[in-house]
C-alpha positions in Angstrom: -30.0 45.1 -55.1 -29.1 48.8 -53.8 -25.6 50.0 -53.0 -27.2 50.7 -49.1 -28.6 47.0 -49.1 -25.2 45.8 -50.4 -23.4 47.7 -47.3 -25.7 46.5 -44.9 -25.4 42.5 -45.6 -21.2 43.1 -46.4 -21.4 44.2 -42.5 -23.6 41.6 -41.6 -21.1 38.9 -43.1 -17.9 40.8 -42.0 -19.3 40.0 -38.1 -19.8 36.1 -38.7 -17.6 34.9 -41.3 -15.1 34.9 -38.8 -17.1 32.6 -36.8 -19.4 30.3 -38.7 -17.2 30.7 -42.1 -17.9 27.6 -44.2 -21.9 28.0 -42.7 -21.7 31.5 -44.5 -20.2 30.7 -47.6 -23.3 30.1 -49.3 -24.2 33.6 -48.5 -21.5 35.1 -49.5 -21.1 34.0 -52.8 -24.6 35.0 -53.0 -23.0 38.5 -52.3 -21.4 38.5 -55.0 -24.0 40.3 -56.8 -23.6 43.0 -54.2 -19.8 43.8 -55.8 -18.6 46.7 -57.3 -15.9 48.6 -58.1 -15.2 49.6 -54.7 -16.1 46.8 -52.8 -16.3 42.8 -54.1 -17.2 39.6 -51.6 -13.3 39.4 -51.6 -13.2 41.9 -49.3 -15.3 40.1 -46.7 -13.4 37.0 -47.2 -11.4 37.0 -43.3 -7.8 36.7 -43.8 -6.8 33.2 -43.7 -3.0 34.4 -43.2 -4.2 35.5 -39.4 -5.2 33.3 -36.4 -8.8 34.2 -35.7 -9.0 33.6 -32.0 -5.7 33.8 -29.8 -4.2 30.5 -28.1 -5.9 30.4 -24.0 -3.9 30.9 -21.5 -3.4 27.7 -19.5 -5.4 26.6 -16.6 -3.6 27.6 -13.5 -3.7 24.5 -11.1 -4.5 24.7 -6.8 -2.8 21.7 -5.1 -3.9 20.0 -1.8 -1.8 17.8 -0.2 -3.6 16.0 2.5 -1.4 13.2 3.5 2.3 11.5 2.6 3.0 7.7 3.7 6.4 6.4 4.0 6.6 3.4 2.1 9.9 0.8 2.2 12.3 0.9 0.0 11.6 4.7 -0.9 8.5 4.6 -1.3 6.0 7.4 -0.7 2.1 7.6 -1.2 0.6 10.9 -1.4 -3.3 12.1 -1.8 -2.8 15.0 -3.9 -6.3 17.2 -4.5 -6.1 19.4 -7.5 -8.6 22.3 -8.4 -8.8 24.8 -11.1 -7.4 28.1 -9.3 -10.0 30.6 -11.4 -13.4 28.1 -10.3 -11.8 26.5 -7.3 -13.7 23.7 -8.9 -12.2 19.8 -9.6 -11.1 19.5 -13.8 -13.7 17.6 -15.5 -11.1 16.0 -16.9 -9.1 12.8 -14.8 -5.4 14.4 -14.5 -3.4 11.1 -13.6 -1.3 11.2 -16.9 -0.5 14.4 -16.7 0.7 14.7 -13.4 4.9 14.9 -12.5 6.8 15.1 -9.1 10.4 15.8 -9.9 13.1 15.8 -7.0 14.9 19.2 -7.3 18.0 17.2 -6.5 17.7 16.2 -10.4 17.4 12.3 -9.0 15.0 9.4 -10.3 11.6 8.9 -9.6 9.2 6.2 -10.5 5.8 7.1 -10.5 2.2 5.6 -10.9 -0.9 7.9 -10.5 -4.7 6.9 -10.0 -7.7 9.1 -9.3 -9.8 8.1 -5.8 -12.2 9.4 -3.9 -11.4 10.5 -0.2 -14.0 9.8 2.7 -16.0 12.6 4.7 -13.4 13.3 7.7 -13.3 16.6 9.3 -15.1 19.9 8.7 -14.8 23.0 10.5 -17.4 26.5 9.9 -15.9 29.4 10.8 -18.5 31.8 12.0 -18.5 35.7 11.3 -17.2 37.8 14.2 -20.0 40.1 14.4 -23.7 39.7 14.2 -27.6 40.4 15.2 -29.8 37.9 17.2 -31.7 37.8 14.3 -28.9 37.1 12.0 -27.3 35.0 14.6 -31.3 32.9 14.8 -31.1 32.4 11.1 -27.6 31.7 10.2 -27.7 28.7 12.9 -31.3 27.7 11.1 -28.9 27.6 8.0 -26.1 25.8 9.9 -28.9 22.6 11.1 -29.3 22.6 7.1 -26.0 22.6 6.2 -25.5 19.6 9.2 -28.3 17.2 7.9 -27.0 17.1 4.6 -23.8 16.0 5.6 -22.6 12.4 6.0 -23.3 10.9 9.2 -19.1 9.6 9.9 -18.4 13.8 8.8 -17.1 15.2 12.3 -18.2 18.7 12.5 -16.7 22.0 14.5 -18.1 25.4 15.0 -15.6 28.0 15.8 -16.2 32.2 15.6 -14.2 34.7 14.5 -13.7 37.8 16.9 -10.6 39.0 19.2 -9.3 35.5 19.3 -10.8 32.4 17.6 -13.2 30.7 19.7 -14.1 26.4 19.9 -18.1 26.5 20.1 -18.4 22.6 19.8 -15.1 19.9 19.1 -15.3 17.7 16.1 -17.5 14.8 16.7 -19.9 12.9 14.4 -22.8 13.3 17.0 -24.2 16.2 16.4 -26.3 17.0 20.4 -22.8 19.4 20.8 -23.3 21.3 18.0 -27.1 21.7 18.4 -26.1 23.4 22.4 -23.3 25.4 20.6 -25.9 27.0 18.3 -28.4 27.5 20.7 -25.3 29.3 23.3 -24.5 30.8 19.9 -27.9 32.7 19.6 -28.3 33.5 23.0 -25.0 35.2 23.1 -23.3 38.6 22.5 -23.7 40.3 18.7 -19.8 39.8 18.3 -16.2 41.8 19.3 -15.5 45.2 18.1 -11.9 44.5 17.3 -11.9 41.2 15.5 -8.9 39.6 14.3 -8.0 40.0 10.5 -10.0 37.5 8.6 -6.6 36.0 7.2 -5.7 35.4 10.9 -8.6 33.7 12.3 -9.0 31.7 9.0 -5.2 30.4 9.2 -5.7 29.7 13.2 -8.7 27.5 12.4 -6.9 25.7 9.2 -4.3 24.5 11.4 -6.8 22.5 14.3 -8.2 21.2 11.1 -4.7 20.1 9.6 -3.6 18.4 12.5 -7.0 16.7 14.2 -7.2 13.1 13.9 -3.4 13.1 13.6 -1.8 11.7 10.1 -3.1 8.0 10.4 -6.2 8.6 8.8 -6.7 9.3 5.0 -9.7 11.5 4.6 -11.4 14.8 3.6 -10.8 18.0 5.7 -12.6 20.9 5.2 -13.0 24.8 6.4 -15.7 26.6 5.4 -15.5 30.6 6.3 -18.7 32.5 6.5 -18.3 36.0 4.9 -20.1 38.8 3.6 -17.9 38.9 0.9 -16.0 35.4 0.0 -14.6 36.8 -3.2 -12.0 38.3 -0.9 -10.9 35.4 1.5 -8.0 33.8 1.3 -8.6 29.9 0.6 -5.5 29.0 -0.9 -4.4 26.0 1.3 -2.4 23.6 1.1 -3.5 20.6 3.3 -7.0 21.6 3.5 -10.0 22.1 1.1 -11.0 25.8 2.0 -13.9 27.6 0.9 -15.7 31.1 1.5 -19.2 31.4 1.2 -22.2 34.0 2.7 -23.7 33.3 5.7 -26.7 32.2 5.3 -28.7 29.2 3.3 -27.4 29.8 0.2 -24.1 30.1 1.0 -24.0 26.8 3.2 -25.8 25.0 0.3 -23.1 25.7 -1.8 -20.7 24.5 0.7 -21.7 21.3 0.8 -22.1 20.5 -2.6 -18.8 21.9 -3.2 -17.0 19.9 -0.5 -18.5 16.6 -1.9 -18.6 17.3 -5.6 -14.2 18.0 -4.5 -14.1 15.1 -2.1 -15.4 13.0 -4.9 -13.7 14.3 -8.1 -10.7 16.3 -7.1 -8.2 13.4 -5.5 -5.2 11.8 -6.8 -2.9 8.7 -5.3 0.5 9.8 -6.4 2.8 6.4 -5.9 6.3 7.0 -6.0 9.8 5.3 -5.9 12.9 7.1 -5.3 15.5 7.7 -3.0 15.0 6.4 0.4 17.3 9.9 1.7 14.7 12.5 2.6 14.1 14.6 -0.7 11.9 18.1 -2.0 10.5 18.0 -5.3 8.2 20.1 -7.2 4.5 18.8 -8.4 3.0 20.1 -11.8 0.1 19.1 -13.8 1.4 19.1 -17.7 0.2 22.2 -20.0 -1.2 23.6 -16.9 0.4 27.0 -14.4 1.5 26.1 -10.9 3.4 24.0 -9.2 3.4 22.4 -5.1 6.7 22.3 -3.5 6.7 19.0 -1.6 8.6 16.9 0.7 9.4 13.1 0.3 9.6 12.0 3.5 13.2 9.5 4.6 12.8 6.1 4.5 12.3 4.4 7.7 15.4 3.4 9.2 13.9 -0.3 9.3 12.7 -0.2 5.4 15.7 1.1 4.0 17.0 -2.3 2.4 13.8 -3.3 1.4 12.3 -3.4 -2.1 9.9 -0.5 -3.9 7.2 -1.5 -6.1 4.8 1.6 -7.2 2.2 -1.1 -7.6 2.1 -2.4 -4.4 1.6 1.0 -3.1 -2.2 1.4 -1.8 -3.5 2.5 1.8 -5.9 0.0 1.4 -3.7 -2.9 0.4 -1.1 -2.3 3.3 0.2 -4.8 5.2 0.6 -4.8 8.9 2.5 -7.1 10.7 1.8 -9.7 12.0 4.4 -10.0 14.8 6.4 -7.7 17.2 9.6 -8.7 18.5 11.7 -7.6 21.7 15.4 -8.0 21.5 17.8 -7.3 24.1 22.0 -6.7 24.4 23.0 -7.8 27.9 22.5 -4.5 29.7 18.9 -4.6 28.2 18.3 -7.9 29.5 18.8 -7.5 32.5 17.0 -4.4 32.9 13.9 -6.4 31.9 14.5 -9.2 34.3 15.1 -6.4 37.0 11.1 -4.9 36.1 10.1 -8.6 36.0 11.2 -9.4 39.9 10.1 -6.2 40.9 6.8 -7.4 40.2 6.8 -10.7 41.7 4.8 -10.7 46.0 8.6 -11.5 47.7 10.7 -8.8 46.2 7.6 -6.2 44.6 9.0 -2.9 43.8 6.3 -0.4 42.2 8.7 2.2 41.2 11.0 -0.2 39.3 8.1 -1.9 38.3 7.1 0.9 36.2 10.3 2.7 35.6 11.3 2.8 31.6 14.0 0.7 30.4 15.2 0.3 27.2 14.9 -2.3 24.3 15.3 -3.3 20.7 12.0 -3.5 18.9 11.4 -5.8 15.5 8.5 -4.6 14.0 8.3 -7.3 11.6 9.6 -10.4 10.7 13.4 -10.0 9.3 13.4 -6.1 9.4 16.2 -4.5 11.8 15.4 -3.2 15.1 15.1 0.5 16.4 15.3 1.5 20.0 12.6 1.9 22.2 11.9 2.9 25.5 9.2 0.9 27.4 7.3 0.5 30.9 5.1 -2.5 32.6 2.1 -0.8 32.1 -1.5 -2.3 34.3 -2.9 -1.5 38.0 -3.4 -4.9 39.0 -2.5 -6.8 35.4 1.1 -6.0 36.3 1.4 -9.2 38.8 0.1 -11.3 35.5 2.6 -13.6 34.1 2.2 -11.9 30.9 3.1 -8.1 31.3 1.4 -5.4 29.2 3.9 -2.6 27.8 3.7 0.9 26.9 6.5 1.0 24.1 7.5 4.6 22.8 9.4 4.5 19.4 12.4 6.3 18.4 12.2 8.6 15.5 9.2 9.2 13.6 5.6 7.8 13.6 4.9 4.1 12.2 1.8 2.8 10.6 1.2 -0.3 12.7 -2.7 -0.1 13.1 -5.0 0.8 10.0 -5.7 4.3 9.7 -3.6 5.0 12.4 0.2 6.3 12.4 1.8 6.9 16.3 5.2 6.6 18.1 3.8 5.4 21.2 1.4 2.0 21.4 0.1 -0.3 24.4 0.6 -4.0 24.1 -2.1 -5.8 26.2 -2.0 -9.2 27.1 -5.3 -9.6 28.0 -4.5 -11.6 30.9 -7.5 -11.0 33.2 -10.1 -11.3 30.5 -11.1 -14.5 30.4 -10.5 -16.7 27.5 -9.5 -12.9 25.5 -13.1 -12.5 24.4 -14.7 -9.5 26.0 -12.1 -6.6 25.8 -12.0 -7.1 22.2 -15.2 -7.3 21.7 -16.6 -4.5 24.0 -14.0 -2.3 22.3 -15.7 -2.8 18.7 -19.6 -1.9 20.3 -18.1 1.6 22.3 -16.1 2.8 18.8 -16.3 5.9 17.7 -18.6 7.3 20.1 -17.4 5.9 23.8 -14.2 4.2 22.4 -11.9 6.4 20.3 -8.9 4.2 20.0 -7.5 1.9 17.1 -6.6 -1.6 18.1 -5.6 -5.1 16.4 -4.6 -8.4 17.4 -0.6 -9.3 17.1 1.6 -11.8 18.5 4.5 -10.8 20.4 8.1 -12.0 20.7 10.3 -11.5 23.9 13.9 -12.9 23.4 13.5 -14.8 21.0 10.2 -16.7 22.2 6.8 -16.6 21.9 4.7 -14.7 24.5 1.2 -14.9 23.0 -1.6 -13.1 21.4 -2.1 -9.0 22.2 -4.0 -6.2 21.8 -2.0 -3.9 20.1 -3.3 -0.6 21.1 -2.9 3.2 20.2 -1.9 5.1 23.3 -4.9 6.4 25.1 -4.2 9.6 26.0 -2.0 10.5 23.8 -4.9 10.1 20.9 -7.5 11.4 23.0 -5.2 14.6 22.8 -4.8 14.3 18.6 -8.1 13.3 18.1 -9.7 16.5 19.2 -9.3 20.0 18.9 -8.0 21.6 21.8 -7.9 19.6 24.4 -7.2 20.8 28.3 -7.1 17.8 29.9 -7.4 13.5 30.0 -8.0 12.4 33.7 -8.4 9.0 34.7 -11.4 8.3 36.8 -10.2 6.7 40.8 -12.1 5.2 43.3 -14.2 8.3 44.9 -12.9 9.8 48.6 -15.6 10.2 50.9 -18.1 12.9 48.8 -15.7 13.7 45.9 -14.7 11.7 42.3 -10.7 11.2 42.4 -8.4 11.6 39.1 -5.1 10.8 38.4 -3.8 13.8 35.7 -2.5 12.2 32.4 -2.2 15.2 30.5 -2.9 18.9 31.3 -2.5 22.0 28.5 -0.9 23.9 31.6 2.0 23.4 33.4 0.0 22.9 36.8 -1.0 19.8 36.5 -3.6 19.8 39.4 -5.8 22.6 37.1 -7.8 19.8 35.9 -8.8 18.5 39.1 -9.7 21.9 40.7 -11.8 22.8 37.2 -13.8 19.4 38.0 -14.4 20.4 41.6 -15.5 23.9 40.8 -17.8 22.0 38.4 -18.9 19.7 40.6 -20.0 22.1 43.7 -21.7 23.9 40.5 -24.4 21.3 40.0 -24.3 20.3 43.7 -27.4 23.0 44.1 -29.0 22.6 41.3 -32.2 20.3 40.4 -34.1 19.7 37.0 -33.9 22.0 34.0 -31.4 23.5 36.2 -29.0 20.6 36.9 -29.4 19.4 33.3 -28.9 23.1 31.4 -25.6 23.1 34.0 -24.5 19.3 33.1 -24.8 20.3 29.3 -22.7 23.4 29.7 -19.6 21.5 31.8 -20.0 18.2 29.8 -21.1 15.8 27.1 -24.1 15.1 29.0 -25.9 12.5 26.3 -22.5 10.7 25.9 -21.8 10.1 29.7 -25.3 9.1 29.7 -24.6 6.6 27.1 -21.8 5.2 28.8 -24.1 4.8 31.8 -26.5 2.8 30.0 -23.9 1.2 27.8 -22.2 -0.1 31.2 -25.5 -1.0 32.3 -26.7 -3.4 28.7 -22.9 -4.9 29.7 -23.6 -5.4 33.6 -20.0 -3.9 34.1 -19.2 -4.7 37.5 -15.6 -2.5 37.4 -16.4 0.4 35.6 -16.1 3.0 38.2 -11.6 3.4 37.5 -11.2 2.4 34.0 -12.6 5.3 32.2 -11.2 8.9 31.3 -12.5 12.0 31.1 -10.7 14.4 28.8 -11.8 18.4 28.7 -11.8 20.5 25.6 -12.1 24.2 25.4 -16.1 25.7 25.2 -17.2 29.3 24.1 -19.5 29.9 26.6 -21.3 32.4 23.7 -20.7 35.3 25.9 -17.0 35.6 24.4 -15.7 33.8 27.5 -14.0 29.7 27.1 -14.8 27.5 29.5 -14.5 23.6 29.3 -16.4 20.5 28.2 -15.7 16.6 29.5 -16.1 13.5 27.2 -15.3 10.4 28.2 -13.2 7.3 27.0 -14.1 3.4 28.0 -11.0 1.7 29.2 -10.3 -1.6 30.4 -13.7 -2.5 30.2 -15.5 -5.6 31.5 -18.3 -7.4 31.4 -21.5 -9.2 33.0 -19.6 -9.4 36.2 -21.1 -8.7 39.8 -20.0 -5.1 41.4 -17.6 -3.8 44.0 -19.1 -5.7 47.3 -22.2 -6.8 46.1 -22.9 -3.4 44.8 -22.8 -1.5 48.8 -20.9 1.4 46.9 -23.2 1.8 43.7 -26.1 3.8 43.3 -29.3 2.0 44.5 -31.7 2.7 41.4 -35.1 2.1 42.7 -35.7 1.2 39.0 -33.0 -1.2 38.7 -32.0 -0.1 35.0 -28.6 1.8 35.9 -25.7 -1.1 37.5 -22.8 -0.6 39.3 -23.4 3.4 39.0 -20.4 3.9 41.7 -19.3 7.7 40.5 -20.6 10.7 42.9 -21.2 12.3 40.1 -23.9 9.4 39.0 -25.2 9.4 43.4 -26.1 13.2 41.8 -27.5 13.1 38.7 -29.7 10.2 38.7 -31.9 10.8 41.4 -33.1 13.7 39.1 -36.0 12.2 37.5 -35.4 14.4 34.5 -31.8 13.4 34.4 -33.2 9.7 34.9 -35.5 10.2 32.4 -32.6 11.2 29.6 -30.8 8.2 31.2 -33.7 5.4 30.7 -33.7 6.6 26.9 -30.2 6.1 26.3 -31.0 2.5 27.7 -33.8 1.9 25.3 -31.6 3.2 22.4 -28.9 1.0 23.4 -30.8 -2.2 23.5 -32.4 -1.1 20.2 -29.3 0.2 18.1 -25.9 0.0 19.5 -26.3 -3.0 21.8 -29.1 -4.6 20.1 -28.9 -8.6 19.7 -27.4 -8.7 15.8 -24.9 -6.5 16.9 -23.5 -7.9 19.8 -23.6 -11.5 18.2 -21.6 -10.1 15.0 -19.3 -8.3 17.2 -18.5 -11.9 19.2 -18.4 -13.6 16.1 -15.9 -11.2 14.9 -13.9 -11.5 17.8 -14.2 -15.2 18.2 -13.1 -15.7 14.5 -10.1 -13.3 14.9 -8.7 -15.0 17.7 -9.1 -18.5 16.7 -7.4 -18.1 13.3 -4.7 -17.0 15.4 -4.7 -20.2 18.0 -3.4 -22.8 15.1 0.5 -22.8 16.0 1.1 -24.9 19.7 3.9 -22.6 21.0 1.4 -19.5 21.0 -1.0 -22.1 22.7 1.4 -22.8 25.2 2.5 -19.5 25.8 -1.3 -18.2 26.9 -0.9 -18.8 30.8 -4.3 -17.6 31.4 -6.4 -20.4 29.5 -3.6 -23.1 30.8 -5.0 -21.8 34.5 -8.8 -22.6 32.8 -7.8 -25.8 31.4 -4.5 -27.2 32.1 -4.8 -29.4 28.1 -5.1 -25.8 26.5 -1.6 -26.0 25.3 -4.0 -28.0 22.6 -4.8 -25.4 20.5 -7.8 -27.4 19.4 -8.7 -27.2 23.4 -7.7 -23.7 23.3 -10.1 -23.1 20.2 -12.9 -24.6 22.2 -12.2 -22.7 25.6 -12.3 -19.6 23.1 -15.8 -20.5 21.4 -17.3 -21.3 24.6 -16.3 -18.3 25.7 -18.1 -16.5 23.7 -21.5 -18.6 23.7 -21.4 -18.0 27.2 -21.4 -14.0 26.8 -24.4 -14.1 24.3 -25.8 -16.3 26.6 -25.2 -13.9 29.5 -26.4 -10.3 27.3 -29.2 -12.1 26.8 -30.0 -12.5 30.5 -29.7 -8.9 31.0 -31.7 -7.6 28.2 -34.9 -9.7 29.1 -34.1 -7.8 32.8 -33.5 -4.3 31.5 -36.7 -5.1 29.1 -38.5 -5.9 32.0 -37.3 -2.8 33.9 -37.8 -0.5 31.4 -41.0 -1.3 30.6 -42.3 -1.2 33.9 -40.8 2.3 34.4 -42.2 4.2 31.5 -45.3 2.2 32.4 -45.1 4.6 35.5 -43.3 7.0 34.3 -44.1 7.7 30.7 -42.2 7.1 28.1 
């Protein structure tokens, strides 16, 4: 072999050895022919004194920490998301052994950790701040792309980026909002010329999306920022899942999949039991950089003696009581009694009625009791035997509902709902959509005796305010005055409290003019036009005959697209009930020549549905009722479900006793097999009754597309 082969091949093998040595060794002993005086297959033998590839550096670690439970007895629950820092990507590995939480106070803490999967929650897209209509046309293209491949419970916002950050559409699951947003979006001005730093308007957005929903609710929330160049956006949050991506297709794509493939792979539960004192500790992954300075949240005052088992905590395993109890010291008492009388014909009092007075609340069997402030709380319920109560905890929130954490709750006795079926049961149907609020059955204690089954209810507009981004304004719907609706003001974001009101006018004389395409394009611009629509033929399926005072609007701000805010009105059922005849034989409702809308009594409805193209809209949201929402299977499970809850709760005779209502319906209900029966016939007389009225609305419906089209 020549002296230049010899070279070549000792090269050759000087490059791999290194690499694939024992694959090699063959060859180079076959080299050996190749050596010489000055060179022999020793020297291309690597040194096995040396390290041939240096130790990595350790993974650096990017924590989330989305949500910390109190627990009793010291316990805290945490869901703790954890991504590599260089990929932003979950570890394909599962982390739970390997994770620590160490109290910097150097005190004990007993852990357990378990990988889980959050659920879709909230997602917000941040939009560039400047852009063409043609950009504008196909990045909202991209956006309806990004939207269908989300999950249908995922509540989506649109915000843009300019000289301030700008609400196009609130977070909802329906996604009609978001559609008008794009299309106000496209139709709108190319963008500001002095935005705000991207850093800014990102960290503006983050924090609607950290606080929406309030803390009740364990789930996935999400920010996506559309930029030119995401490598240079700040994402590094740390209750939120950030991500940067383009602005168009690709970009959103890539969004989504990373969202999921994080939502599904990236979560811990972190279980702990420590000190129930209020402590800051520092989370680690072992062998890995990085580190999450967290607090451990006090004990409540109420769990403080109790026991902490790291097994027992689990979201989904949590108990809630079963019982809430009133106790009152002498001055307390007699507080109460003094609300009482003031409710009574002889000495009625509707100031003292309603004013607050103080108590001692037990929230659960054998716990202590905190203070709390409550009022009678009802228009015309407050003359029932059994109040309703609007309680306001001291301190922090407590988890008394699932999915729910609040300081302020409504107890409702249900007193003018006949045998306690409907409410209940209404309330499941509207979720979500027409019904925001979280509710459960409990019994409730006053002084030491039983006072009967309640709704225990979150507060309604103080979650209508949480559970949105944004909001201006909740406003409860009156009986109209001559030509106008009427609101009482439960919450304004301003301190003029009448702003609301004099917003709904100006609204109001807006669409007075204004006729088809017109009156709806104005409707959709000042409100959630298919959701009030809904309720109309929601309230209709139900043959609500009292609908016209028990629901609320609440207003959120709206970028108009022309870098102006404006507002937009949902609404909120309340109170509802059902298959009843309306105000005065109906003289005050709408007369529908079509008989499909009932008890229509607003002057909003008097405008909008003589608009046949309004109608039109209208009569579809009664068909989808009847066929989706409303449809046969569902109300019958929801009944049943009802039915069931309230008579495993009718098996102890005291609670019997104490239900004055179904006493006044049979006088033997103190029986609580009587009181069983009263509650089952109850509710075979409601199917009974929907299924009146959907044979009628069939009837009517059909005859009007007949005429009308469909």
């Amino acid at each position: 072999m020549s002296k230049s082969m010899c070279k070549e091949l000792i090269q050759v093998q000087r490059n791999w050895i290194p690499k694939l040595f024992l694959a090699n060794l063959l060859s180079v002993l076959v080299l050996a022919g190749c050596s010489s005086d000055s060179t022999s297959y020793l020297d291309i033998m690597p040194d096995m004194t040396k390290p041939t590839d240096p130790t990595p550096d350790p993974d650096t670690a990017r924590f989330m920490l989305i949500r910390t439970v109190r627990w009793p007895g010291g316990g805290r629950e945490m869901t703790l998301g954890i991504l590599n820092q260089a990929t932003a990507a979950p570890f394909s590995q599962n982390l739970s052994s390997r994770i620590t939480a160490k109290p910097t106070d150097g005190s004990a803490l007993t852990m357990k950790v378990q990988k889980t999967t959050v659920q879709p929650g909230y997602t917000a897209l941040l939009l560039p701040p400047s852009q063409t209509a043609a950009e504008r046309s196909s990045l909202s293209l991209a956006i309806l792309g990004f939207v269908a491949k989300r999950p249908a419970t995922e509540r989506i916002a649109l915000y843009r980026h300019g000289s301030t950050v700008q609400l196009f559409s609130n977070f909802l699951k329906d996604r009609t909002k978001l559609t008008e947003a794009l299309d106000r979006y496209q139709k709108g001005v190319d963008g500001d010329s002095e935005p705000l730093p991207l850093i800014q308007a990102a960290s503006t957005t983050a924090s609607d999306v950290e606080t929406v929903g309030g803390t009740g609710s364990d789930v996935m929330r999400s920010l996506v920022i559309l930029a030119k160049d995401p490598k240079s956006v700040y994402v590094d949050y740390a209750q939120i899942y950030a991500l940067a991506v383009t602005p168009d297709a690709a970009g959103l794509t890539l969004a989504s999949m990373a969202i999921d493939d994080t939502r599904n792979n990236a979560f811990y539960k972190v279980a702990s039991c420590g000190a129930v004192v209020k402590l800051t500790g520092r989370i680690q992954v072992a062998d890995m950089k990085g580190e999450l300075s967290a607090t451990f949240s006090s004990t409540l005052p109420e769990e403080v003696g109790s026991t902490c088992n790291v097994n027992s905590i689990d979201t989904a395993k949590r108990p809630y009581t079963p019982q809430l109890e009133f106790v009152f010291d002498a001055t307390q008492r007699a507080a109460y009694a003094d609300r009482i009388r003031a409710t009574q014909a002889a000495t009625y009092d509707d100031v003292l009625a309603r004013s607050d007075f103080d108590l001692q609340l037990r929230l659960s069997p054998g716990q202590p009791t905190i203070l709390t402030t409550t009022h009678l709380h009802g228009n015309s319920t407050i003359r029932c035997a059994r109040k309703n109560f609007l309680i306001e905890l001291s301190g922090p929130d407590r988890y008394l509902i699932p999915d729910s954490a609040s300081d302020k709750y409504l107890l409702i006795s249900m007193c003018d709902d006949s045998a306690y079926v409907y409410a209940p049961t209404a309330y499941s149907l509207l979720s979500d959509d027409l019904f925001g609020l979280k509710f459960r059955f409990v019994e409730l204690i006053i002084d030491g005796k039983t006072n009967g089954i309640y709704i225990l209810m979150e507060k309604v507009d103080t979650e209508l305010v949480r559970d949105s981004a944004r909001v201006t304004s909740v406003m409860r719907r009156q009986y109209p005055s001559a030509t106008n609706d009427v609101f009482e003001v439960h919450y304004s974001n301003t301190p003029d409290v009448t702003a609301p009101m004099t917003r709904y006018a100006q609204f109001a004389a807006k669409i007075a003019p204004l006729s088809g395409d017109a009156l709806v394009a104005a409707l959709r611009e000042g409100m959630d036009l298919d959701q009030y629509l809904r309720y109309l033929a929601h309230e209709s399926v139900l043959k609500s005959g009292d609908y016209i005072d028990e629901m609320l609007y609440f207003g959120t701000e709206q970028a108009n697209g022309m870098g102006g805010i404006g507002e937009t009105l949902r609404v909120n059922a309340w109170d509802p009930e059902g298959f009843t005849n309306c105000h005065s034989g109906g003289v005050n409702a709408y007369p529908d020549p079509n008989n499909i809308a009932y008890c229509a009594e607003a002057k909003i409805d008097f405008k909008i549905l003589p608009d046949p193209k309004v109608y039109a809209l209208f009569a579809r949201k009664a068909d989808d009722a009847l066929a989706t929402t409303l449809n046969r299977e569902r109300m019958g499970a929801a009944l049943d479900q009802t039915k069931n809850a309230l008579l495993a709760l009718f098996t102890t005779p005291a609670v019997c006793a104490a239900m004055t209502e179904l006493l006044k319906l049979n006088a033997g209900a103190a029986d609580c097999a009587v009181a069983r029966m009263l509650i089952s016939a109850r509710a075979d007389a409601l199917l009974v009754a929907y299924d009146a009225r959907r044979a009628y609305l069939q009837t009517q419906l059909a005859a009007y597309h007949a005429k009308y089209g469909p």
